[in-house]
C-alpha positions in Angstrom: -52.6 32.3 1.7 -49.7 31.5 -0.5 -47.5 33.1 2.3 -49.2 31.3 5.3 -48.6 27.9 3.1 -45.1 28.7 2.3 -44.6 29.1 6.2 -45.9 26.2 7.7 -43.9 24.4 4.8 -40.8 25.8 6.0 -42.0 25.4 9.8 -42.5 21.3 9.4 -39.6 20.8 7.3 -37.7 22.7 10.6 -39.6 20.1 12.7 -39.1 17.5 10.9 -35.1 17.9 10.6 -35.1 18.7 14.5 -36.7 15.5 15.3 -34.8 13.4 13.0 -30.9 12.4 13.9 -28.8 13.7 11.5 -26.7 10.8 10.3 -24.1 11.3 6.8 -25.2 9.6 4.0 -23.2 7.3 2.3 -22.3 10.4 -0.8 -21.6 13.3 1.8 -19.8 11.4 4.4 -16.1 11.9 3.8 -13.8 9.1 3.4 -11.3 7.9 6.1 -7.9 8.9 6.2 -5.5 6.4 5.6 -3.4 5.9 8.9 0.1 7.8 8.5 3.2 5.4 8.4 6.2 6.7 10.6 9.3 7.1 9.0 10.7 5.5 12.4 8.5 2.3 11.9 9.3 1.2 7.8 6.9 -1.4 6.6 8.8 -4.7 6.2 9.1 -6.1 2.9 8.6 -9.4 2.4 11.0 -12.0 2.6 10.3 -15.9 1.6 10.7 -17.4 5.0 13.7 -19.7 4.3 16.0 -16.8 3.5 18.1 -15.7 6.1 20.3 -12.8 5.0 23.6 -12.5 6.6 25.1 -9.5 8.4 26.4 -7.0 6.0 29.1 -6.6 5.0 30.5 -9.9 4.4 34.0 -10.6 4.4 35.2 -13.4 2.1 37.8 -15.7 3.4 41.4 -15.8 1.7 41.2 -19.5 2.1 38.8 -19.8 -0.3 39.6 -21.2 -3.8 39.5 -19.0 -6.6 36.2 -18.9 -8.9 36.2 -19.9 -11.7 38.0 -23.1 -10.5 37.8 -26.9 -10.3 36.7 -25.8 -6.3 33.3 -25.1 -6.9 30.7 -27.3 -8.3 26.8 -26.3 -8.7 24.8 -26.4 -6.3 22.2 -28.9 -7.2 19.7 -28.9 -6.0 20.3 -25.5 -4.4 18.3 -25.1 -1.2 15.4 -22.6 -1.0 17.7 -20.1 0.8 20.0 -20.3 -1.8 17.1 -19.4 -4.3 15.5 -16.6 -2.4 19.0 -15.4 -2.6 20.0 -15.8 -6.6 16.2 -14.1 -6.7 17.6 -10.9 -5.2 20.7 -10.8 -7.0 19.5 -11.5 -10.2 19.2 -7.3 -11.4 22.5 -6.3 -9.0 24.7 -9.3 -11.4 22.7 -8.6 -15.0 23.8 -4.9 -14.5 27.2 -5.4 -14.8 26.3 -7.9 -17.6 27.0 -12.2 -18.1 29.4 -14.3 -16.1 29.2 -11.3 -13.0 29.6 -13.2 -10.2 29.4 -12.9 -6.1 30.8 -14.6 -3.6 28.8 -15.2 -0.2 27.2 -17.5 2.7 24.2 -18.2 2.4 22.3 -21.3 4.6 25.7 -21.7 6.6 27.3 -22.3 3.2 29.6 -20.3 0.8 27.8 -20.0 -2.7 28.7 -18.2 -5.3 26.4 -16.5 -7.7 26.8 -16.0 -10.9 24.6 -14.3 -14.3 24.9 -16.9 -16.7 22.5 -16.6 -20.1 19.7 -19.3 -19.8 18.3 -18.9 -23.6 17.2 -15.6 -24.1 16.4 -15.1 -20.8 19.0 -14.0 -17.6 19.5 -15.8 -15.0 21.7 -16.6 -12.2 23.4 -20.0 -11.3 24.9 -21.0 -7.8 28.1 -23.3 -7.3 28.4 -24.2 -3.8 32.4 -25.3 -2.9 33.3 -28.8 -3.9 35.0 -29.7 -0.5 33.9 -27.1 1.9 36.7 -26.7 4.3 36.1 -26.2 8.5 36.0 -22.9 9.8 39.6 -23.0 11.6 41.1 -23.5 7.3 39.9 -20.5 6.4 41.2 -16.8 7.4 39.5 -13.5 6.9 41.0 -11.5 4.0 
């Protein structure tokens, strides 16, 4: 009898796994893949909306007067373009140590940046151009 028992045991469970829909349970159902990322299509970093970066490479004008220089003044209080900007160029200034500085437009303007010691901390300070001239005063270098 032990046999005959064992075998409608087995013959149920059989029945009872046929009837029933065989759905994963939440420990044996494998995990999604994440979707792949072409190399064609990079994800875009993000950018604080009010920078604009301009087309690379810039070319500084000759007409420019020289920085350090009673020509420039800072740019107070510098617009959130110019921020953004002085944000990105913090590391690129500090690695080439204090008073690094880079000359570029930014908001339609030409700023210059510069990594100036604020405390112990690093930081970067814009000058926009005293008196900025029109576009037909300046020449491209």
């Amino acid at each position: 009898m032990t046999t005959l028992t064992l075998l409608v045991f087995l013959l149920l469970l059989a029945r009872q796994a046929a009837s029933s829909p065989s759905a994963p349970t939440p420990s044996s159902a494998p995990a999604p893949t994440p979707p792949l990322l072409s190399p064609a299509a990079p994800t875009p970093a993000v950018v604080p909306a009010a920078y604009h970066p301009p087309p690379w490479p810039q070319v500084v004008p000759a007409g420019l007067p020289p920085f350090p220089g009673p020509g420039w003044t800072p740019d107070e209080p510098p617009g959130p373009g110019v921020v953004s900007r002085a944000w990105a160029l913090l590391s690129q200034l500090w690695s080439a140590g204090a008073g690094t500085f880079k000359t570029e437009q930014t908001s339609g303007r030409w700023i210059t940046y510069r990594a100036t010691p604020m405390g112990a901390k690093k930081g970067v300070v814009a000058y926009r151009l005293k008196n900025p001239p029109s576009s037909t005063d300046l020449t491209q270098a």
